[in-house]
N, C-alpha and C positions, 0 to 999 in steps of 0.2 A: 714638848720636852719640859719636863717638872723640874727637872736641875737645873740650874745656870752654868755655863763655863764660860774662862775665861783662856784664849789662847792668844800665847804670845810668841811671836816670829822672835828670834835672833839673828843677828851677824853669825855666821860659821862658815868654816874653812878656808879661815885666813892664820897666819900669825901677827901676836902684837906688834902694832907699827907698819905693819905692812900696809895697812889700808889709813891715807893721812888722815882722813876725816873722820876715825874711830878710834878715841883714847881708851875704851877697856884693854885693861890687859887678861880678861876672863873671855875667851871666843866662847861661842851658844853654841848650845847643841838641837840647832833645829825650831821646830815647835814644841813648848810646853804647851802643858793645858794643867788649869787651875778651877777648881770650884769657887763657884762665886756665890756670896750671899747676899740676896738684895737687901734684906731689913738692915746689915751695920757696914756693910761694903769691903770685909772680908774676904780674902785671898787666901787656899790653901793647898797646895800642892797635890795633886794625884796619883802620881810618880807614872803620870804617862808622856812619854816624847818620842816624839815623830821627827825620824832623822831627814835634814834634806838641808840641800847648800843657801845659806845665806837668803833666808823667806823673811824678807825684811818689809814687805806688804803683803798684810793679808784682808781678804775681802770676804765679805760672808754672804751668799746669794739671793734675793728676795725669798726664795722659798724657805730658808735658813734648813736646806737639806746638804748642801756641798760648803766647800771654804774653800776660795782660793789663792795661791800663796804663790811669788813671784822668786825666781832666783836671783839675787841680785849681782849678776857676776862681770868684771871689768878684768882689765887690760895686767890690773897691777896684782892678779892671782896668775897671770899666764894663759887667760884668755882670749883666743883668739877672735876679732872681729866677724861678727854674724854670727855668733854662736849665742843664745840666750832661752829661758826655758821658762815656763808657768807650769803647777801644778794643781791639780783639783782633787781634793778629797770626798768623801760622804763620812757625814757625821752623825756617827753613833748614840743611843742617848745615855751612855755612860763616860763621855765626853774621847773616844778615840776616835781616831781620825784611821779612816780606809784610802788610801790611795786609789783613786779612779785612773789616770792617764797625767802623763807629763806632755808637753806641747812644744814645737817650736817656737821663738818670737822670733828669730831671723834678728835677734840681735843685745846686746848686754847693756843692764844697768837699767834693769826692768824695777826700777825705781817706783812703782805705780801700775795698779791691776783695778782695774773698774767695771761693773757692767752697763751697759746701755740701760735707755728705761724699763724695753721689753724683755731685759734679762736673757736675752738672746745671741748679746754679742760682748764680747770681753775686750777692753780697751787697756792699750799697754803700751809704757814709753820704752823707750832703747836711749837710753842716756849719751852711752860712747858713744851710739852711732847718729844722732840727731833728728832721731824718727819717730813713729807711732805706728804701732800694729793694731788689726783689727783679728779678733778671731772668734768664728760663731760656737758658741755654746749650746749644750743638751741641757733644758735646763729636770728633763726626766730622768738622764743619764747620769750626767755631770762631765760627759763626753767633750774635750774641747776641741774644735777641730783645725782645721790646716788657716792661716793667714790668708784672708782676702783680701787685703786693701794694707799699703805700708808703703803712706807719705814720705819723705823727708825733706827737712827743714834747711834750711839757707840764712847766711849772714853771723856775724856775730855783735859780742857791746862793748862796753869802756872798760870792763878788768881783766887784766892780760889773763892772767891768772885761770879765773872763772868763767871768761865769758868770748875765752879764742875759737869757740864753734856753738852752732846749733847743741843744747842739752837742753831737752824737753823732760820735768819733773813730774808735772800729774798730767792726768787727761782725765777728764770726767764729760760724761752727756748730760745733756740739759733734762730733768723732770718732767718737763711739758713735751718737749718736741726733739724731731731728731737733732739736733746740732749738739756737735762733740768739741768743747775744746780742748786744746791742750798749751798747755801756760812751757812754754821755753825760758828756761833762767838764763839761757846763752844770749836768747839775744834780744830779750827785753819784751818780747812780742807774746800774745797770744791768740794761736791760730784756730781757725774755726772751721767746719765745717759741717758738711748736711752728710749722714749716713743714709745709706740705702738700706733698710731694714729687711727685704728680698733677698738682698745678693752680696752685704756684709763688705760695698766699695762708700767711699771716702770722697764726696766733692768740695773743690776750697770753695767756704761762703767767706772773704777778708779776714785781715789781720787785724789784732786790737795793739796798739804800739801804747806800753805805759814809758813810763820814765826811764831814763838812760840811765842803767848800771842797776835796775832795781833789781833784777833777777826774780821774775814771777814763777812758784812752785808749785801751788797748788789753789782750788776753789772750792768753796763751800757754798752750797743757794740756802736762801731762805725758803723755811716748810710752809709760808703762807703769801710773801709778797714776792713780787719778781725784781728778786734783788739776790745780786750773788759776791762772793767776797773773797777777793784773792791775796792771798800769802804771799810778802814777796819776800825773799832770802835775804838778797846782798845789803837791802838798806834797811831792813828792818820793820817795813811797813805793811799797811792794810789797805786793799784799795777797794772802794765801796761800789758797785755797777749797778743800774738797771740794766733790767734782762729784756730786750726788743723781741719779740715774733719772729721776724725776719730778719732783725741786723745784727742780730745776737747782744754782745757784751757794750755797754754805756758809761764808760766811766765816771764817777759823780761825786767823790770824795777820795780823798788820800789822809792817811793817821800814821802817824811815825809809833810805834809798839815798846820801843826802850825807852824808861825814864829819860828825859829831859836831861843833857850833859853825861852821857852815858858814854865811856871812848873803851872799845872791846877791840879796836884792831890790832893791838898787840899783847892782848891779856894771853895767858899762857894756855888758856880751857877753848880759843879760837881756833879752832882746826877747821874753819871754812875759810879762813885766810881773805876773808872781803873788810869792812868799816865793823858788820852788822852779819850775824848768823843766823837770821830767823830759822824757825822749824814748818811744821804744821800747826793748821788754825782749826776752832770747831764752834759751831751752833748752839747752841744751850735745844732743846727737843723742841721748845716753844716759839723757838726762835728771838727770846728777850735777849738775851746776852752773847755774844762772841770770844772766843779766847787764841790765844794767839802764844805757842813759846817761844820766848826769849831765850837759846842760847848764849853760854858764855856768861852773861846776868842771871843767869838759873832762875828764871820765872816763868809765872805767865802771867799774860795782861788780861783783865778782862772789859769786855768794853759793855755799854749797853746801847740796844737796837729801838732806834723810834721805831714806833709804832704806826707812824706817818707813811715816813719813806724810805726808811731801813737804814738810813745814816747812822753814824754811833758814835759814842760821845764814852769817856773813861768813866771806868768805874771804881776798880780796885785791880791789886794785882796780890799775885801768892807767889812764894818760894816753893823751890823745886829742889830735892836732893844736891847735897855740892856736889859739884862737876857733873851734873846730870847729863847737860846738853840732849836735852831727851829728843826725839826724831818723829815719835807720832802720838797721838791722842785722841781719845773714843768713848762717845757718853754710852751709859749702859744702857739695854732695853726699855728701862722706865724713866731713863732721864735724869736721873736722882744724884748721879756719881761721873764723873770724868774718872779715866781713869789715861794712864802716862808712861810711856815709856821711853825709862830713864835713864837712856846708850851707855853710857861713860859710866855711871853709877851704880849697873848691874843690878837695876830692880824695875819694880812697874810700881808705881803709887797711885793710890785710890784716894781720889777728894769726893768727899758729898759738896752737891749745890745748895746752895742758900736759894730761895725757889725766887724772892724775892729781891734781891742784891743781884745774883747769880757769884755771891764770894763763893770762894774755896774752903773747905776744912779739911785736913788729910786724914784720913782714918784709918788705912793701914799701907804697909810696904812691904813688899816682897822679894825675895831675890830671885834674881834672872839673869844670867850672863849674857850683857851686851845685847840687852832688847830693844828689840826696832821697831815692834808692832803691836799692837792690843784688837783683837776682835771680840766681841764678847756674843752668845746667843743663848736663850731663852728657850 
């Protein structure tokens, strides 16, 4: 594909206020999709949208021929428990999207869509209900099929509030091997297991228990050492792992992500209602730098990654739109750009990498009602 685009999931089919953790008062309409230019990191609109409820993750497939985009639907639209859906596009190279097939997940607040390594099985959380699905993928089709394997999760942690049952936020598989975790922010743990690549079932290999109240959301691994990094929500931190063969996740460092005397539990832009709102974290392509947004503080931190053992150490930090409290972020094709989307503040912003810092510079902003996702493909 000679064009670049850029597609962005929105929140839609809610009203304002209706959903506490989303202060646009702009609902999306779906997926956009944006041309993107790699040489200045330019955003510009194509006037094509692809309507569908609340596709607030999207994934783009190793073979960058399908996009998959999760519905992210709860309790507080009138959604009945076990009712939850993924869909799979084929994309075109004048950047539309064809609708392949919508899917079950057996259940809402499909918060996160991932494929395994072999790109053969699509991993997917169920927020309300405290689970994780499994379902095999066509990756010649883009065919998704019926749910094979769908754990669920037990216990909860110390914030009434956030953390009164099992809510599982990402699940990603391991690079190297079958093992799939999935980071629950309910209840502090993250659960591991060995996929059957045959037959698309789920066996527990242990639990990794981080800190009490930290709320783990999602993880990122490093493109070269076995080190992987996960997001935690409720307290605002980064927690550094070595990645085992067998025992899966190490924990080996903890980094608090908010400036030093930072207090957001009653700032007015906190609608995750915990100390600390983290979002989503990301890799710099080379794996030097990590970024992390700050909710609420409208930033991001960046940290930089030895080169040793993957630990990380501050480096700088960048503003984010006011009231962004932006929800995800995604380096482009070439690594050059992060690009952000900015929930609250009804845009997506594009920062070039400094290659050497990994600082931010923002080079342009777009608008987007109520964006929750950034995919970009090449």
């Amino acid at each position: 594909m000679s064009q670049q685009y850029a597609f962005v999931g929105c929140y839609t089919g809610y009203a304002p206020g209706q959903l506490g953790w989303v202060g646009s008062k702009q609902p999306g309409r779906g997926i956009l999709t944006f041309s993107f230019d790699e040489e200045t990191g330019s955003l510009s609109p194509i006037g094509k949208i692809t309507e569908q409820d609340s596709p607030t993750w999207l994934e783009i497939h190793p073979n960058r021929r399908f996009l998959i985009a999760t519905h992210e639907l709860s309790h507080h639209t009138g959604v009945p428990a076990g009712v939850g859906f993924v869909t799979s596009y084929r994309i075109h190279s004048d950047g539309s999207l064809e609708k392949v097939c919508t899917q079950s997940t057996g259940g809402r607040g499909n918060t996160c869509a991932t494929f395994d390594r072999t790109g053969r099985f699509l991993l997917v959380t169920k927020y309300w209900e405290g689970g994780i699905s499994v379902l095999p993928f066509d990756p010649g089709t883009g065919v998704i099929h019926e749910v094979t394997a769908a754990p669920v999760h037990t216990g909860a942690g110390p914030h009434a509030l956030r953390q009164s049952a099992p809510h599982p936020h990402g699940v990603h598989g391991d690079p190297r091997t079958n093992l799939v975790y999935a980071m629950d922010l309910g209840t502090d743990k993250i659960h591991q297991y060995l996929l059957d690549t045959d037959n698309g079932t789920l066996t527990p290999r242990g639990e990794v228990a981080l800190a009490s109240g930290c709320g783990p959301r999602g993880i990122n691994f490093h493109p070269s050492q076995r080190v992987a990094y996960v997001n935690c929500e409720l307290d605002g931190t980064v927690v550094v792992c070595a990645v085992d063969e067998e025992a899966g996740l190490v924990p080996m460092q903890t980094l608090g992500c908010y400036p030093e005397g930072f207090e957001g539990e009653n700032h007015p832009d906190n609608l995750g209602k915990a100390g600390f709102w983290g979002a989503e974290g990301c890799l710099s392509a080379t794996g030097s730098h990590y970024y992390y947004i700050c909710r609420v503080h409208q930033s991001i931190a960046v940290f930089a990654v030895s080169p040793e053992d993957g630990k990380l150490t501050v480096s700088s930090r960048h503003a984010l739109a006011t009231h962004s409290n932006a929800r995800n972020l995604t380096l482009a094709p070439s690594g050059r750009y992060l690009l952000v989307a900015s929930q609250d503040a009804d845009c997506v912003e594009c920062f070039r990498i400094e290659p050497e810092t990994g600082a931010l510079h923002l080079v342009d902003t777009k608008h987007a009602p109520c964006a929750a996702d950034v995919a970009v493909i090449s």
